[in-house]
N, CA, C and O of each residue as an XYZ file, in Angstrom:
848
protein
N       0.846     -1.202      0.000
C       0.000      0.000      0.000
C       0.882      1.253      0.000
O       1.952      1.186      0.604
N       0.567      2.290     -0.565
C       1.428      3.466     -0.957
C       0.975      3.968      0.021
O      -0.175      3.852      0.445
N       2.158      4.786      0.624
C       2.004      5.833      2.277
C       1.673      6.867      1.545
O       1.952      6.901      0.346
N       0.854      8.120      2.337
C       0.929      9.440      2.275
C       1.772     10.080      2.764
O       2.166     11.132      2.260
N       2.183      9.641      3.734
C       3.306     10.522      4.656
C       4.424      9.573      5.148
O       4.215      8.485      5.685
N       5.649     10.121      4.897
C       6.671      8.797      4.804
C       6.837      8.497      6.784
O       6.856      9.513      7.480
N       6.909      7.541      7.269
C       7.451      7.128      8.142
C       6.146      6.414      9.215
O       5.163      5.791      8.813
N       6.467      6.698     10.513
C       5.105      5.521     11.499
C       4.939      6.464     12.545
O       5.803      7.068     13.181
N       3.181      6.519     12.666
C       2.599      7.609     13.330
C       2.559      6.819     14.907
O       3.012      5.700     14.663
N       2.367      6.855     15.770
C       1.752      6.384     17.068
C       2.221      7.145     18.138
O       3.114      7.990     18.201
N       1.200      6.541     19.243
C       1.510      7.971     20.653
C       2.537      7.233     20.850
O       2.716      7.447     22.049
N       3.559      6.325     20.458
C       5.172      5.603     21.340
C       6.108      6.515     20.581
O       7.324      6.417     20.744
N       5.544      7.458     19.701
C       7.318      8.269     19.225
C       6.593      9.682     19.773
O       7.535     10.473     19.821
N       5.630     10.242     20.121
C       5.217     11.667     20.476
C       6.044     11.989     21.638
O       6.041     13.219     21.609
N       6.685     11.669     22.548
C       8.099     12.067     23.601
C       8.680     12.318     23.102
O       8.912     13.526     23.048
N       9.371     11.462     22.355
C      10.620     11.603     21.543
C      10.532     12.793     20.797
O      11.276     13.743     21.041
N       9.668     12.818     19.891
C       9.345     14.009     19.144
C       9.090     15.744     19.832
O       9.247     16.868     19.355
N       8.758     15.366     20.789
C       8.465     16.592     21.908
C       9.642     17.114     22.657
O       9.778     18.261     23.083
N      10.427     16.174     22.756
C      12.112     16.175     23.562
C      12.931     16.874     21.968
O      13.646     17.866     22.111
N      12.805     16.467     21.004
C      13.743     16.795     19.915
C      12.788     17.938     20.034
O      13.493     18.621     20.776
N      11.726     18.650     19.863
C      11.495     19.938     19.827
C      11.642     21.036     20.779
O      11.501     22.246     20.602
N      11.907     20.474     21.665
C      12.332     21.270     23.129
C      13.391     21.604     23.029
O      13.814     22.733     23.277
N      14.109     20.514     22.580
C      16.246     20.803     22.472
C      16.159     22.328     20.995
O      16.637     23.461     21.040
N      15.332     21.623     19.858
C      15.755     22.862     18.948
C      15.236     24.045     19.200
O      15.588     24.777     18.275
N      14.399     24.798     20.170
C      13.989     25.848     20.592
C      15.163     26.192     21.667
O      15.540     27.339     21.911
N      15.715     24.923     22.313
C      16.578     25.555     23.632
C      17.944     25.513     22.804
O      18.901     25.950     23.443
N      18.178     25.146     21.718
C      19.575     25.607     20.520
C      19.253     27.426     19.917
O      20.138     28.279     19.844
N      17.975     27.615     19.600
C      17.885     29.266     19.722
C      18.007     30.023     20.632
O      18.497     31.135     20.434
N      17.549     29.582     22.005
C      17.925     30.181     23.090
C      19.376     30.064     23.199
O      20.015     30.963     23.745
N      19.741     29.400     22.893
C      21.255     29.521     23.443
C      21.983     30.388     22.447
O      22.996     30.989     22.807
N      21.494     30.494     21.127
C      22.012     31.106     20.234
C      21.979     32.870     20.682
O      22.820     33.768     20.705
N      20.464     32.751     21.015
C      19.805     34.730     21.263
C      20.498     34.888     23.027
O      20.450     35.956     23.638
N      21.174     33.461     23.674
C      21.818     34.472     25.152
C      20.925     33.780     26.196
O      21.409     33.782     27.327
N      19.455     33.054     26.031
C      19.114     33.188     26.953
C      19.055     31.785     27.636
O      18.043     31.084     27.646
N      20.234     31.457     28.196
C      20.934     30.459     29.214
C      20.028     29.970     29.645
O      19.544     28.868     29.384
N      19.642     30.899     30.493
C      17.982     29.325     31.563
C      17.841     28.629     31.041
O      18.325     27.521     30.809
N      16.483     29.702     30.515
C      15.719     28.829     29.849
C      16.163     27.418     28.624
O      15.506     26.416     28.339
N      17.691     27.936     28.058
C      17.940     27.005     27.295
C      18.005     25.572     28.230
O      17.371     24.545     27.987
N      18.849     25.769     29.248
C      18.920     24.905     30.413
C      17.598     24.145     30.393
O      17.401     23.032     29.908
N      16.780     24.897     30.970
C      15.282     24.388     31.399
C      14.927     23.332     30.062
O      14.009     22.518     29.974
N      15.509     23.511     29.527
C      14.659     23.024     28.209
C      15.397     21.768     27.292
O      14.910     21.189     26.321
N      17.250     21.461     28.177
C      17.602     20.731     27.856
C      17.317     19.443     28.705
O      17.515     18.271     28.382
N      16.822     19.932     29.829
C      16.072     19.226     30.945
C      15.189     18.804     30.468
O      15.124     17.593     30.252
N      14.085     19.747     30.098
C      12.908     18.834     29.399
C      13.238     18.011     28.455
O      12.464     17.057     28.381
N      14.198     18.008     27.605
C      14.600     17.094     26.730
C      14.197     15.599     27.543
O      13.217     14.861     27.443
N      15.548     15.531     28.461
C      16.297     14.396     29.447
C      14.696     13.763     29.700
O      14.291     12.627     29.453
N      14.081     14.733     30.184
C      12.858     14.004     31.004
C      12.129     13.346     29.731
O      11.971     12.129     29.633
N      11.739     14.194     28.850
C      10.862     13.088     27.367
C      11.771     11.792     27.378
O      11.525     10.616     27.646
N      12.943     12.476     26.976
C      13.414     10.593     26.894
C      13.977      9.796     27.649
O      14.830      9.017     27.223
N      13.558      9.845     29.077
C      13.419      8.712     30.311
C      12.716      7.906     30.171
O      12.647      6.720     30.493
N      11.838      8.958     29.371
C      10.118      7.966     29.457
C       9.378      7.298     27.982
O       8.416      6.563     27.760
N      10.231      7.881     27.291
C       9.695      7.592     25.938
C       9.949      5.950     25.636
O       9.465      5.400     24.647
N      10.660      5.351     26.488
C      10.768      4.065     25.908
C      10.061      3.089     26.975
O      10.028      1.861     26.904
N       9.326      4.155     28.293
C       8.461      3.155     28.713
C       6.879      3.471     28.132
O       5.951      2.677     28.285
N       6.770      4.674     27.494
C       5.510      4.545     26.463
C       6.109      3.514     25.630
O       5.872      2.399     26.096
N       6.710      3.492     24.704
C       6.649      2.683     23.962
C       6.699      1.562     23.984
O       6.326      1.164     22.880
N       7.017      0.543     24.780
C       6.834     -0.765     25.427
C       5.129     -1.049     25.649
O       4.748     -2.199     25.428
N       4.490     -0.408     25.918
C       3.087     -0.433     26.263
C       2.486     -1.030     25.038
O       1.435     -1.670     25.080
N       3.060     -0.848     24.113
C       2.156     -0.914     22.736
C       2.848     -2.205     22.436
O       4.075     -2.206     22.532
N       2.114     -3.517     22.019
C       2.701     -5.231     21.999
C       2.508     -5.024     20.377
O       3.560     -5.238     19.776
N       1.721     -4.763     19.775
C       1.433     -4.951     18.334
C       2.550     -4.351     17.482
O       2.280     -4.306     16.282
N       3.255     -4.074     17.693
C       4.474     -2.998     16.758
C       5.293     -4.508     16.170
O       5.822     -5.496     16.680
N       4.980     -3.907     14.611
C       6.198     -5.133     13.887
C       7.412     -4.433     13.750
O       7.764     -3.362     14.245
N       8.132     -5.398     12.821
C       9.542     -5.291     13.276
C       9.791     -3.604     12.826
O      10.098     -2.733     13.640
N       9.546     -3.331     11.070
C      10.182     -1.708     10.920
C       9.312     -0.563     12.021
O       9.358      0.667     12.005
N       8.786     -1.181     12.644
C       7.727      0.032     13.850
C       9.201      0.565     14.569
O       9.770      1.653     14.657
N       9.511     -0.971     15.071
C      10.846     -1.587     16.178
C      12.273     -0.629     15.770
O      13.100      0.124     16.283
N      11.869     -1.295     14.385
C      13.032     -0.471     13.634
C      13.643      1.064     13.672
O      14.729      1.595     13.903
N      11.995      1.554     13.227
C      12.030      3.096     13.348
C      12.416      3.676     14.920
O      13.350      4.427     15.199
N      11.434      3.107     15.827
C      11.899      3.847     16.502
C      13.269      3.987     17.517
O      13.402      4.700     18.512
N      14.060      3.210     17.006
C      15.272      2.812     17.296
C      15.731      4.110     16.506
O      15.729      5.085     17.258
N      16.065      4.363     15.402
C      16.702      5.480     14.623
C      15.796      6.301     15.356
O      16.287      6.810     16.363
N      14.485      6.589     15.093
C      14.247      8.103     15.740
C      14.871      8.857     16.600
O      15.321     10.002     16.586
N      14.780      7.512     17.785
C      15.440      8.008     19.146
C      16.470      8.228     19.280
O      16.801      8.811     20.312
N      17.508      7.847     18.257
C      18.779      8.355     18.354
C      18.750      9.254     17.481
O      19.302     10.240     17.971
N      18.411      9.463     16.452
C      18.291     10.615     15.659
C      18.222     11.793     16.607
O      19.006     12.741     16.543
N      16.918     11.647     17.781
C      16.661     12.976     18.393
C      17.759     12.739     19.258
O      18.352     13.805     19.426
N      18.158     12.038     19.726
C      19.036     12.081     20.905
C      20.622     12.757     20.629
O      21.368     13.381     21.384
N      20.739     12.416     19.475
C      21.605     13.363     18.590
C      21.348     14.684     18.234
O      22.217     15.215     17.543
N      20.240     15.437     18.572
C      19.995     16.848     18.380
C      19.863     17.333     20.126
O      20.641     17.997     20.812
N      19.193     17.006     20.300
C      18.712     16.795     22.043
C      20.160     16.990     23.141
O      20.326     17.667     24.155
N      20.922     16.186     22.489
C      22.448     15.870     23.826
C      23.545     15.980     23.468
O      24.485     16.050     24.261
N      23.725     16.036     21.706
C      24.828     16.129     20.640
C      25.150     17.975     20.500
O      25.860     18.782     21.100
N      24.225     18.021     19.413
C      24.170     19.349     19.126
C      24.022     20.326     19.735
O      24.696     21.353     19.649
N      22.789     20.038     20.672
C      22.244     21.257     21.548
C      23.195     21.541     22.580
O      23.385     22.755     22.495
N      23.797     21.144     23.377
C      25.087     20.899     24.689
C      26.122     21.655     23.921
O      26.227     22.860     24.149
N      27.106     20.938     22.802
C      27.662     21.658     22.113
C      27.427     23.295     21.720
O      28.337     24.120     21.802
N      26.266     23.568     21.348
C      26.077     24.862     21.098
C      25.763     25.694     21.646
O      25.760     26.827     21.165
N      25.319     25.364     23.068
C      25.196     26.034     24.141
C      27.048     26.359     24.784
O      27.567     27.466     24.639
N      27.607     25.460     25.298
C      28.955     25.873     25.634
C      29.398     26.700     24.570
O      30.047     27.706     24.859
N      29.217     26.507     23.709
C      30.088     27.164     22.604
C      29.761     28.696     22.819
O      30.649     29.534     22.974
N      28.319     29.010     22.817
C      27.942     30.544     22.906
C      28.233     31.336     24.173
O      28.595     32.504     24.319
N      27.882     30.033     25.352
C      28.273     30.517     26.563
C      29.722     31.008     27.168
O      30.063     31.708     28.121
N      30.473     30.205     26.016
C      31.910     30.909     25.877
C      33.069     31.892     25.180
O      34.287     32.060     25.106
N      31.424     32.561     24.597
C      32.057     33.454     23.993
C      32.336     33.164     22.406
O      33.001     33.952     21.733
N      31.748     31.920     21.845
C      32.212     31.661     20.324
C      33.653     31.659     20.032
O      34.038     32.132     18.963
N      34.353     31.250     20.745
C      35.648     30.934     20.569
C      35.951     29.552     20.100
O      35.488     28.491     20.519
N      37.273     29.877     18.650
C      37.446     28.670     17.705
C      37.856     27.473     18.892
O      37.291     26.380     18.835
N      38.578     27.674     19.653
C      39.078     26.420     20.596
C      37.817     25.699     21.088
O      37.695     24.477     20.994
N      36.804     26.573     21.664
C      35.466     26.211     22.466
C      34.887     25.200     21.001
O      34.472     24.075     21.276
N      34.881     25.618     19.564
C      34.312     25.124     18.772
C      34.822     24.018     18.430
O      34.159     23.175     17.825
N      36.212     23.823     18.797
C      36.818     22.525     18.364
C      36.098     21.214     19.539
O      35.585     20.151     19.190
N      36.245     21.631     20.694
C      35.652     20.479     21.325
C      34.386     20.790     21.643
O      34.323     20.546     22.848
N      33.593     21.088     21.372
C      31.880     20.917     20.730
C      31.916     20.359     19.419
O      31.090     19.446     19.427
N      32.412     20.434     18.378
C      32.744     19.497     17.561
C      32.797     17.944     17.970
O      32.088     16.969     17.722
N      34.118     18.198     18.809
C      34.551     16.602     18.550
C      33.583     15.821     19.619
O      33.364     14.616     19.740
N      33.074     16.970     20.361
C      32.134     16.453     21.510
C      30.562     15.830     20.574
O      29.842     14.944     21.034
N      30.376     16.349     19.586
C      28.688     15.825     18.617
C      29.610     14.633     17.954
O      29.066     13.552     18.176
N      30.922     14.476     17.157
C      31.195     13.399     16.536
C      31.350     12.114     17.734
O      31.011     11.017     17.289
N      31.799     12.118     19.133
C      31.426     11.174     19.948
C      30.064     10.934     20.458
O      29.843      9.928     21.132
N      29.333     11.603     20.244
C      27.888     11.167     20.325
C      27.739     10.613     19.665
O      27.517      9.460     20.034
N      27.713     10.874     18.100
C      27.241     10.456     16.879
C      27.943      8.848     16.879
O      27.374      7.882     16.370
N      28.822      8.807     17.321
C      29.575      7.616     17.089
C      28.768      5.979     18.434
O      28.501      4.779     18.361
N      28.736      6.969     19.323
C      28.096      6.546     20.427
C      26.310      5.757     20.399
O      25.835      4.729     20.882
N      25.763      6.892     19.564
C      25.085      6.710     19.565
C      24.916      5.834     17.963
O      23.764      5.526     17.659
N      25.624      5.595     17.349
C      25.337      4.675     15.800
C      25.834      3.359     16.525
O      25.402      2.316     16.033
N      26.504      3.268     17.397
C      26.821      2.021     18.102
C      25.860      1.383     18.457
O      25.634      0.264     17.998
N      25.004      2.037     19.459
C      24.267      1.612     20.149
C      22.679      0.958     19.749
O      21.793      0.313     20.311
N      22.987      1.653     18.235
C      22.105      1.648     17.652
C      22.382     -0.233     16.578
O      21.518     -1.020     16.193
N      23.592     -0.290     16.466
C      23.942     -1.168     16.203
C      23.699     -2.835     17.093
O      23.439     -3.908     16.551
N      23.879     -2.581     18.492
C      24.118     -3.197     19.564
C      22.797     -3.588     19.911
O      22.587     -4.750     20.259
N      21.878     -2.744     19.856
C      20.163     -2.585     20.018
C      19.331     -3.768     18.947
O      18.536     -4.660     19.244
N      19.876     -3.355     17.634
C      19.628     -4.057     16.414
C      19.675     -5.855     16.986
O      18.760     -6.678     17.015
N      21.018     -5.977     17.358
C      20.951     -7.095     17.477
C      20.399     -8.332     18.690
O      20.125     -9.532     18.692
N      20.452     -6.968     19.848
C      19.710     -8.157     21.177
C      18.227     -7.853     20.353
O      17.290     -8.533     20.771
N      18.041     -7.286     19.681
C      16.070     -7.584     19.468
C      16.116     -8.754     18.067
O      15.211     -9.491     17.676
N      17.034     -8.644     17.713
C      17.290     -9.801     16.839
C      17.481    -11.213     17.569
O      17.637    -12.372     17.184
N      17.420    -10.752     18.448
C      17.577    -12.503     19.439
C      16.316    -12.306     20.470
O      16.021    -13.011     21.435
N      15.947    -11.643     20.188
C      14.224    -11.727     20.831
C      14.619    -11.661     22.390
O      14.151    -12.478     23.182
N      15.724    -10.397     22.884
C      16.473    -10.477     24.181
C      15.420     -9.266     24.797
O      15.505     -8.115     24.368
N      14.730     -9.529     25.520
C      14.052     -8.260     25.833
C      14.402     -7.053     27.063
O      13.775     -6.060     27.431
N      15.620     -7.618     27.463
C      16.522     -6.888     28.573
C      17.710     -6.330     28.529
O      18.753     -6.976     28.631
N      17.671     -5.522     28.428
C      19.084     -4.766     28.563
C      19.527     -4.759     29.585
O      18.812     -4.139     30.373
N      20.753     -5.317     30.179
C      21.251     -5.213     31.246
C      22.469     -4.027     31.349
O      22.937     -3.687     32.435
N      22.810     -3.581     30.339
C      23.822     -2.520     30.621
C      23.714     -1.919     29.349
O      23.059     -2.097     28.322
N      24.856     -0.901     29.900
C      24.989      0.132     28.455
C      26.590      0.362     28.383
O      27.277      0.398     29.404
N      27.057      0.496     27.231
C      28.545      0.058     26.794
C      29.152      1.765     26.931
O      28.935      2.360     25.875
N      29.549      2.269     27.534
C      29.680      3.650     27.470
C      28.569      4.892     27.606
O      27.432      4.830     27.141
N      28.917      5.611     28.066
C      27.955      6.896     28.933
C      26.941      7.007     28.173
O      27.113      7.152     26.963
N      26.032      6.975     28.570
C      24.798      7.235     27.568
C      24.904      8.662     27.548
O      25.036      9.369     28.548
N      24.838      9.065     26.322
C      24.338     10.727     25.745
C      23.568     11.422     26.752
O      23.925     12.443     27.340
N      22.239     10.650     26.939
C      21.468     11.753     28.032
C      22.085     12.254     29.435
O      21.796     13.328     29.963
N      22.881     11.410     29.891
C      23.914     12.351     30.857
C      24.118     13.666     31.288
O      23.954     14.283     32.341
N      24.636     13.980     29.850
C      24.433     15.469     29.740
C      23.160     16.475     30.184
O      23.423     17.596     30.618
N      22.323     16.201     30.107
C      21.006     16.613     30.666
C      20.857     16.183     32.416
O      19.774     16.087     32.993
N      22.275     15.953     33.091
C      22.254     15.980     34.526
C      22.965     16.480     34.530
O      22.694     17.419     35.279
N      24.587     16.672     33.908
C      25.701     17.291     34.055
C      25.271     18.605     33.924
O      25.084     19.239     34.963
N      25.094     19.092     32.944
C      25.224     20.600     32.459
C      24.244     21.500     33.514
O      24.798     22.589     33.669
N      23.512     21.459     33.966
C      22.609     22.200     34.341
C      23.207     23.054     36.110
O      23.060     24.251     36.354
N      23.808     22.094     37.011
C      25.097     22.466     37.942
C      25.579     23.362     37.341
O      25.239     24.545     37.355
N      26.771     22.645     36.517
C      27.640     23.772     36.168
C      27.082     24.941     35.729
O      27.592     26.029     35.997
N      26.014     24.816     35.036
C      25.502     26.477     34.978
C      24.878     27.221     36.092
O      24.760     28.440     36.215
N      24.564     26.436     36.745
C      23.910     26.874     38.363
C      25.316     27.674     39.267
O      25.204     28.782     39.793
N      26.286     27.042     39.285
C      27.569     27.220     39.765
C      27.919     29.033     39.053
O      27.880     30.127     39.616
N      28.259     28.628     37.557
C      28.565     29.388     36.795
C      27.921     30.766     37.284
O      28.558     31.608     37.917
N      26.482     30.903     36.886
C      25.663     31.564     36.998
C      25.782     32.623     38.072
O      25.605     33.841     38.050
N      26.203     31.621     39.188
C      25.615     32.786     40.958
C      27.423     32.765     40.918
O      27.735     32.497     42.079
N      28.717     32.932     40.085
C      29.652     33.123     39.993
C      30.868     32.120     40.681
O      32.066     32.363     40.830
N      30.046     30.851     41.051
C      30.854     30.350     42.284
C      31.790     30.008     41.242
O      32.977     30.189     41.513
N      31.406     29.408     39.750
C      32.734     28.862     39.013
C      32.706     30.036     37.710
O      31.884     30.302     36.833
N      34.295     30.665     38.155
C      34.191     32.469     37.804
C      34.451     32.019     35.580
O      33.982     32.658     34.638
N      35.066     31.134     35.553
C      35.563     30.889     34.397
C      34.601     29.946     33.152
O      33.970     28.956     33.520
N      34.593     30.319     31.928
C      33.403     29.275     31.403
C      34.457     28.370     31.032
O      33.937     27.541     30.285
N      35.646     28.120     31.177
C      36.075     26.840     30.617
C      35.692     25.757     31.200
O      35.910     24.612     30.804
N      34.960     26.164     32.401
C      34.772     25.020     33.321
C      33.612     24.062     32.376
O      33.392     22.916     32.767
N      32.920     24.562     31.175
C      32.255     24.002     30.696
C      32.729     23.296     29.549
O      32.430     22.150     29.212
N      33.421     24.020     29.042
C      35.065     23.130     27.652
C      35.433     21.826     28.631
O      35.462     20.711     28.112
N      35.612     21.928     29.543
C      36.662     21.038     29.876
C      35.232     19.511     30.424
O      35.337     18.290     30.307
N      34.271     20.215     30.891
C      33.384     19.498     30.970
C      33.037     18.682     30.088
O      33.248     17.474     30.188
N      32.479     19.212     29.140
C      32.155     18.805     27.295
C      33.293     17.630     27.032
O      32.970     16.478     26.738
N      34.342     17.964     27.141
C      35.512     17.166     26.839
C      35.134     16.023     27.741
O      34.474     15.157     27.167
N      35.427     15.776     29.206
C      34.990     14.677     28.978
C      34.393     13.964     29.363
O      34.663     12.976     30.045
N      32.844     14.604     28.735
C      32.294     13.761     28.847
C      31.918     13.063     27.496
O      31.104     12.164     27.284
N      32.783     13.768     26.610
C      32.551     13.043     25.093
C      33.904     11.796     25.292
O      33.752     10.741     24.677
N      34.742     11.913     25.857
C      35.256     10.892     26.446
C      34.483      9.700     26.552
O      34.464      8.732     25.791
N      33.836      9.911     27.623
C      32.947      9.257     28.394
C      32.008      8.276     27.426
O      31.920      7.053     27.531
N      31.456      8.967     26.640
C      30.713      8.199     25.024
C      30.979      7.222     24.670
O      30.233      6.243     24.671
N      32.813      7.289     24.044
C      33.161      6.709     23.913
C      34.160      5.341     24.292
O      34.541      4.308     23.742
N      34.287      5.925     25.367
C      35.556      4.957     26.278
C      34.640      3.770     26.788
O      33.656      3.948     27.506
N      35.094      2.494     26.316
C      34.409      1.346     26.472
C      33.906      0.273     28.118
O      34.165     -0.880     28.464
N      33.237      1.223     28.645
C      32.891      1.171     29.957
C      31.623      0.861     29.980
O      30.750      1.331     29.251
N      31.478     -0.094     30.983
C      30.540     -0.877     31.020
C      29.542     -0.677     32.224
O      29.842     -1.121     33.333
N      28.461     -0.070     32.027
C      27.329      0.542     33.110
C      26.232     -0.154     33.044
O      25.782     -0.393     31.923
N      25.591     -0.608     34.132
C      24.550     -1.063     34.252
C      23.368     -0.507     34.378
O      23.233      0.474     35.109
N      22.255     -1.076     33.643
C      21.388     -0.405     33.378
C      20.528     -0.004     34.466
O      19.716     -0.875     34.778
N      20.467      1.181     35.206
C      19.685      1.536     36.208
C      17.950      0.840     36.774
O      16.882      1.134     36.239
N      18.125     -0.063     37.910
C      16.461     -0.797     38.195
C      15.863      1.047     38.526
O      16.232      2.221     38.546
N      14.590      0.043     38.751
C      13.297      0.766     39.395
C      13.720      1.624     40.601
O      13.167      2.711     40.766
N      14.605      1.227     41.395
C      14.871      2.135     42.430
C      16.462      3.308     42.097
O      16.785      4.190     42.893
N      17.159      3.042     40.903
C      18.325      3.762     40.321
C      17.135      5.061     39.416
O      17.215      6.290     39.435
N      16.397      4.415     38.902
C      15.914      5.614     37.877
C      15.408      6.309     38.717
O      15.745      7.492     38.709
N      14.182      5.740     39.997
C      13.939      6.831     40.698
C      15.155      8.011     41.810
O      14.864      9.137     42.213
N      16.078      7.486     41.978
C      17.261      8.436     41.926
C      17.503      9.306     41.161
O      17.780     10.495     41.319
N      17.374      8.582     40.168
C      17.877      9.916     39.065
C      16.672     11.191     38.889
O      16.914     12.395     38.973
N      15.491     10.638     38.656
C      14.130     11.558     38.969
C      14.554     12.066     39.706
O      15.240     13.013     39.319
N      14.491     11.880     40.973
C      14.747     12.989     42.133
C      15.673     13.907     41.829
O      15.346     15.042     41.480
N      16.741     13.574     41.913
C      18.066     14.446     40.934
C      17.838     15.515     40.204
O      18.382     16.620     40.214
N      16.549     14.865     39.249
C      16.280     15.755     38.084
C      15.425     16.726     38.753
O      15.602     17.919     38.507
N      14.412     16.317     39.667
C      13.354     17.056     39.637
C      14.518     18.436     41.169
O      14.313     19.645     41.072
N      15.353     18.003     42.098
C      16.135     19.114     42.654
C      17.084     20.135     41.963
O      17.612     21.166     42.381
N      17.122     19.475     40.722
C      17.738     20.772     39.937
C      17.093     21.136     39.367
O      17.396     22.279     39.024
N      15.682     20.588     38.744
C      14.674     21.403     38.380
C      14.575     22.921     39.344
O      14.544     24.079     38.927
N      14.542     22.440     40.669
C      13.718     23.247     41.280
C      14.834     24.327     41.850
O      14.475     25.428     42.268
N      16.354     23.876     41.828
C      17.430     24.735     41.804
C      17.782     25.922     41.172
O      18.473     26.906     41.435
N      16.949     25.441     40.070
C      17.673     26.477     38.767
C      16.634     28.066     39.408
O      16.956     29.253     39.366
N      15.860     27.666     39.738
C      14.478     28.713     39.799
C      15.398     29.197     41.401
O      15.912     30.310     41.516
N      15.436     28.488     42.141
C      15.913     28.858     43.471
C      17.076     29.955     43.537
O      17.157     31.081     44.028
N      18.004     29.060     42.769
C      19.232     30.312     42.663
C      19.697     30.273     41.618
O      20.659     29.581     41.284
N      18.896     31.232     40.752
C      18.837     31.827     39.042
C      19.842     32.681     39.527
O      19.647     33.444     40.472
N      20.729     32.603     39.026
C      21.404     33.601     38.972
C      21.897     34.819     37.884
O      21.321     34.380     36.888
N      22.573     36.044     37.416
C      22.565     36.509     36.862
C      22.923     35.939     34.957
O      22.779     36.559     33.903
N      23.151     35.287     35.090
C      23.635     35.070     33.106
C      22.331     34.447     32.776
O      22.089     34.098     31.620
């Protein structure tokens, strides 16, 4: 049957899709200066895709290219979301300097790499009908959406006077991507850690906004 519209509609990719639109509004903010909110919004990223893959589990009927797709989607966005957007935020926040641009660079090509891996690695436990992931082979990308938001909190109310503190950050945690380390995949009581986490720097950023 001939599609009208190329690709697969369902409420299991609308997170995903909502997280990649949050990151490219908080890539203009970062472009026009305005830090928070870009912050706030790389957060909202993190949070769509915590959850986007327990919507999508809900749904049993998905054949394999459903499976397929949304495997690329999610890294697709996760590559705009934790790649690009992070990168281009340090970069502005430091003034657009060529050095700052070199490792925001090399910081999206270890995502990209990171994340085509994983994408690789994914391919094949569902090819063995493995329905558990027990770990993850190097830092997952979304990371960044816990890291960054401190350091700008820090930054911000002046405690860390210098923005390299965010170059050097970036660095490595694109390291981190790639360096073949072996993490286990957070249970029911690790993710709710991390929630909490998320939701005290949620409520940090508002607490002590500071001037930038």
């Amino acid at each position: 049957m001939e599609r009208k519209i190329i690709g697969y509609y369902s409420y299991t990719v609308v997170l995903t899709y909502l997280g990649m639109l949050s990151a490219c509004v908080g890539i203009f903010f970062s472009i026009g200066g305005n830090y928070f909110l870009a912050v706030l919004l790389l957060m909202i990223s993190g949070i769509c895709d915590m959850f986007d893959g327990t919507v999508a589990s809900t749904k049993k009927s998905r054949d394999e290219n459903e499976k397929r797709f949304g495997i690329q989607i999610d890294s697709l966005s996760d590559l705009v979301s934790f790649g690009v957007f992070p990168a281009i935020f340090v970069y502005m926040i430091s003034g657009a300097e060529y050095s700052v641009m070199a490792i925001a660079c090399a910081y999206i090509l270890a995502a990209l790499i990171r994340l085509a891996y994983f994408n690789v690695l994914e391919e094949q436990r569902q090819s063995r009908k493995d329905n558990r992931k027990k770990s993850y082979l190097g830092v997952p990308v979304t990371t960044i959406a816990l890291i960054l938001p401190p350091f700008y909190m820090l930054f911000s109310n002046n405690i860390l006077a210098n923005t390299i503190c965010f170059t050097v950050m970036l660095g490595l945690v694109a390291i981190g991507f790639i360096f073949p380390i072996e993490i286990r995949k957070p249970a029911s009581v690790g993710k709710m850690v991390i929630i909490v986490i998320g939701v005290l720097e949620f409520i940090s950023l508002f607490i002590f906004r500071g001037a930038v």
